[in-house]
C-alpha positions, 0 to 999 in steps of 0.5 A, spaced: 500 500 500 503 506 499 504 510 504 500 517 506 502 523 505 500 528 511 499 534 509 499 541 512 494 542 517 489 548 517 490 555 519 485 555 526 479 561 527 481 566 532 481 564 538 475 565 544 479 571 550 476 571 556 479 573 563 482 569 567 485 569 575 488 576 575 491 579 569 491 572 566 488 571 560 484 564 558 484 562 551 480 556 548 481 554 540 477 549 536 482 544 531 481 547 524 477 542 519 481 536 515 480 536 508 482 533 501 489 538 501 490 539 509 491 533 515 490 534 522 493 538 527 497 534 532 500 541 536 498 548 537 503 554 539 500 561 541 503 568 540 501 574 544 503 582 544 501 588 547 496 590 542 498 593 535 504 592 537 507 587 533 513 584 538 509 577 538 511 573 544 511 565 542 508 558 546 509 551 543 505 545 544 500 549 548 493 545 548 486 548 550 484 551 554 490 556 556 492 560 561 496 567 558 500 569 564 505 575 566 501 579 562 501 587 565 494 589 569 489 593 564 493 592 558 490 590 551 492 584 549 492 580 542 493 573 541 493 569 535 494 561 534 497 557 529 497 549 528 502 545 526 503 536 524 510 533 522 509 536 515 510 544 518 505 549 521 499 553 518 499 561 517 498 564 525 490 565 525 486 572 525 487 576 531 484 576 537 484 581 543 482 583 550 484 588 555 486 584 562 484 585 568 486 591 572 489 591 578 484 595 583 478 591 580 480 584 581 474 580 584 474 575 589 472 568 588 466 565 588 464 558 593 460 552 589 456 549 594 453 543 591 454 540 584 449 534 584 443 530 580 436 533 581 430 529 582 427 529 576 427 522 574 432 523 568 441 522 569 443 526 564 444 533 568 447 536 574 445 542 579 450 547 581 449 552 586 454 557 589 455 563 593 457 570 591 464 571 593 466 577 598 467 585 597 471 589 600 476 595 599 480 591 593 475 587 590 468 588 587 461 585 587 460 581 582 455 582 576 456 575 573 459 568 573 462 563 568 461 556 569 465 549 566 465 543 567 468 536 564 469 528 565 472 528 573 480 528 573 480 529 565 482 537 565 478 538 558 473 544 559 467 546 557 466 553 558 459 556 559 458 564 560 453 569 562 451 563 567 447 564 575 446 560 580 442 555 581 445 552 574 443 545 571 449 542 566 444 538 561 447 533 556 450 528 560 450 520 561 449 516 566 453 514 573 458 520 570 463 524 575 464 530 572 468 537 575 465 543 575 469 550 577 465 557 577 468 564 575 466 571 577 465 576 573 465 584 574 462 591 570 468 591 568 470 585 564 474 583 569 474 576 572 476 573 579 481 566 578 477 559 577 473 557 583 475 550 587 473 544 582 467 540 585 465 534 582 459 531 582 455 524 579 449 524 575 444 519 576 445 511 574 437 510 572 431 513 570 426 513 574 419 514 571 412 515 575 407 509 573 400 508 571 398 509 578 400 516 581 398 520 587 393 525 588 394 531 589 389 531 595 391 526 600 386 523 607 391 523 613 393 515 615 389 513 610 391 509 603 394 513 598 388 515 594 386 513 588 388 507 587 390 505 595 398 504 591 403 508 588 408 504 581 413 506 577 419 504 573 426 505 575 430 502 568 438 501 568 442 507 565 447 505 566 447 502 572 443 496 575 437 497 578 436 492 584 430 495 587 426 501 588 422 505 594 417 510 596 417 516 601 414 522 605 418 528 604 416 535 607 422 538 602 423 536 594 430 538 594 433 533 600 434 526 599 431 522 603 434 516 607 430 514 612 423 511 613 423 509 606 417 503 604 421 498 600 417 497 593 416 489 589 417 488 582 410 489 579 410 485 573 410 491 569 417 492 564 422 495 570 415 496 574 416 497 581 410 499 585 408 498 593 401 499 597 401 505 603 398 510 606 398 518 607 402 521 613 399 520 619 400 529 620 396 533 615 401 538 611 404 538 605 408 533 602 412 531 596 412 523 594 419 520 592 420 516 587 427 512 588 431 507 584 436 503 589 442 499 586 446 493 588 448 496 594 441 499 596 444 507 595 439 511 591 441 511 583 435 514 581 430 519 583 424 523 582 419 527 585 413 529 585 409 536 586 407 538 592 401 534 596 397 536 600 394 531 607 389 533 610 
């Protein structure tokens, strides 16, 4: 067979500023398109200069995200990136350019309190909540957040701007832990450095509600109405479901872990479902709809809307 040419690669678009930690810069890039007369990048190198003034400074061999550091406070800054294979490197793509933070407009970094699935049945999102980072004579309030995430442990981002909290990441697959770091933002393009990563893992199973659901009005102490019984299906997604459970909550954020009823398989398609009454005290409450694994944890969780017992 004879043997295949590489060729060059192509020249990458401009590549994505955004503020970083301090006066850094981060700077995203996609791989250029392979075609019929060009191969794929295998490498990148990144060149920056004071804006306009063409005294280029040149990274090899950087991968995105990149952190553009040593840069003066309140400077422009452009930035270009070329791509490179064994068979040479690309033109320098288009100019990119954004101003660094200043020195006295800095903002502090915001805290991420909880990254976790929410109990709406499905395993392909995640919830992140945070908290607003302090003010105080050298740092500014924040006006706005960026957040990214991706595959724990891997260190490859997926970067979403203009975001608040709480912020559900969609998209994901099943019994996935994934990494999650928020950035401040300012007035004044300016941006805090990168939050702590926190890392959560979205649902194993899917959990659907069953033929036979509860009321939305409830008799205290007494089967739950109309059916006397609650089902619902609780499939592998990817991870195996050994069994199921109800439960009363007066919350639909918390997960409950105690006075659980043990649900049986009722014949149906992944069907699980139980015989129970009401709570014994009148108040609101919301029904869970949980699916166990192997180890009798909860992989999979839906809850319904609010239920009052009278």
């Amino acid at each position: 067979m004879p043997t295949q040419t590489t060729l060059l690669p192509n020249t990458p678009q401009a590549a994505s500023l955004a503020p970083g930690s301090g006066s850094d810069l981060t700077v995203t890039w996609t791989p250029p398109a392979v075609d019929s007369s060009h191969s794929a990048a295998t490498a990148f190198d990144l060149q920056s200069s004071p804006s306009g003034a063409n005294t280029w400074t040149t990274v090899s061999n950087v991968t995105s995200p990149y952190d553009l550091s040593g840069l003066a406070a309140g400077a422009a800054i452009d930035v270009q990136i070329q791509s490179a294979n064994s068979a040479g490197t690309s033109a320098w793509s288009a100019t990119s350019t954004l101003t660094t933070a200043s020195a006295s407009s800095a903002l502090n970094t915001p805290s991420i309190t909880s990254v976790a699935p929410p109990p709406d049945g499905t395993n392909t999102k995640l919830t992140v909540t945070w908290t607003a980072p302090a003010t105080d004579s050298t740092h500014g309030a924040a006006t706005g957040y960026n957040l990214r995430y991706g595959p724990s442990g891997t260190g490859a981002w997926t970067t979403v701007s203009g975001v608040t909290s709480p912020y559900a990441i969609t998209g994901l697959t099943g019994a996935s832990a994934i990494d999650v770091e928020v950035q401040a933002t300012g007035a004044t393009a300016t941006a805090s450095a990168w939050s702590a990563i926190a890392t959560g893992t979205t649902w194993g199973a899917t959990v659907l509600p069953g033929s036979w659901t509860a009321a939305p009005a409830q008799v205290h102490a007494t089967p739950v109405a109309p059916n006397t019984g609650v089902n619902m299906t609780a499939t592998a997604a990817p991870t195996a479901v050994s069994g199921a459970a109800f439960a009363w909550s007066a919350s639909s954020s918390v997960l409950p872990t105690s006075n659980l009823i043990a649900a049986s398989a009722d014949g149906q398609t992944n069907g699980w479902g139980q015989w129970f009454s009401a709570p014994a005290i009148s108040g609101t409450y919301y029904l869970w709809l949980l699916a166990e694994g192997a180890s009798g944890g909860t992989i999979g969780a839906l809850v319904t809307s609010a239920i009052t017992v009278s």
